[in-house]
N, C-alpha and C positions, 0 to 999 in steps of 0.2 A: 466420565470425563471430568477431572479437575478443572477449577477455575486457573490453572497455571499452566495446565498443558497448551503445546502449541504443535502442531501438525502441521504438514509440508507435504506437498507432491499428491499422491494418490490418495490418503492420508486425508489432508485441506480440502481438496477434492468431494471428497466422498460424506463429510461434514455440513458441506455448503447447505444443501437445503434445507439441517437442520439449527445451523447457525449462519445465518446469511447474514448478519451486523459485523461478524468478529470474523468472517472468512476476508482474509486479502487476496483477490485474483487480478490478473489486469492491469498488474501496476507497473510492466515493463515498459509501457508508453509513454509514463513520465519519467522514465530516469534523464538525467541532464536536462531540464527542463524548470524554470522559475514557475512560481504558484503564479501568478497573474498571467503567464501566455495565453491567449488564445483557444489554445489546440488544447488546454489543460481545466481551459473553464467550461469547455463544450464538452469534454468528456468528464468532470463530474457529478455532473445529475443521475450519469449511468450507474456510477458506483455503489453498490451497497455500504460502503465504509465511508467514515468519516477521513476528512480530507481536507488539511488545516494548511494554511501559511506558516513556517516557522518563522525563528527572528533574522535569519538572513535572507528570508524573501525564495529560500527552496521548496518543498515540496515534501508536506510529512503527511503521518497516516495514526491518527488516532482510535485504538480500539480500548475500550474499558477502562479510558480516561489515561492511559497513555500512550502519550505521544512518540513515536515512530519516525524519522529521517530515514528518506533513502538514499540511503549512498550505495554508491558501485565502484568495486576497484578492478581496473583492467589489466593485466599483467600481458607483457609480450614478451613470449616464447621463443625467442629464435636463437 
């Protein structure tokens, strides 16, 4: 495994116990959700990753020193 690869799904999964710092799981609880909430500071401590304030006050994910925003885009289908 490169320092550049990134895995996903069964993949990330299957990695975790051996990289538990740089695995992201869990993190669909904070989408739309400001870094200071509440419900965002309690959950985490749970987290193995790092889990920063950006500069708009959302909610990013720092793994090996970079920084990560999540953003989510909805599309409606009809």
């Amino acid at each position: 495994m490169g320092e550049r690869n990134r895995f996903m799904g069964a993949s990330a999964k299957n990695q975790l116990i051996s990289n538990i710092k740089n695995t992201i799981w869990g993190w669909k609880k904070l989408i739309g959700r400001k870094f200071t909430e509440y419900v965002v500071q309690k959950e985490i401590p749970h987290l193995t990753y790092e889990v920063v304030e950006t500069k708009d006050g959302a909610i990013g994910i720092q793994v090996r020193g970079v920084e990560m925003k999540i953003i989510v885009m909805i599309f409606d289908c009809n």
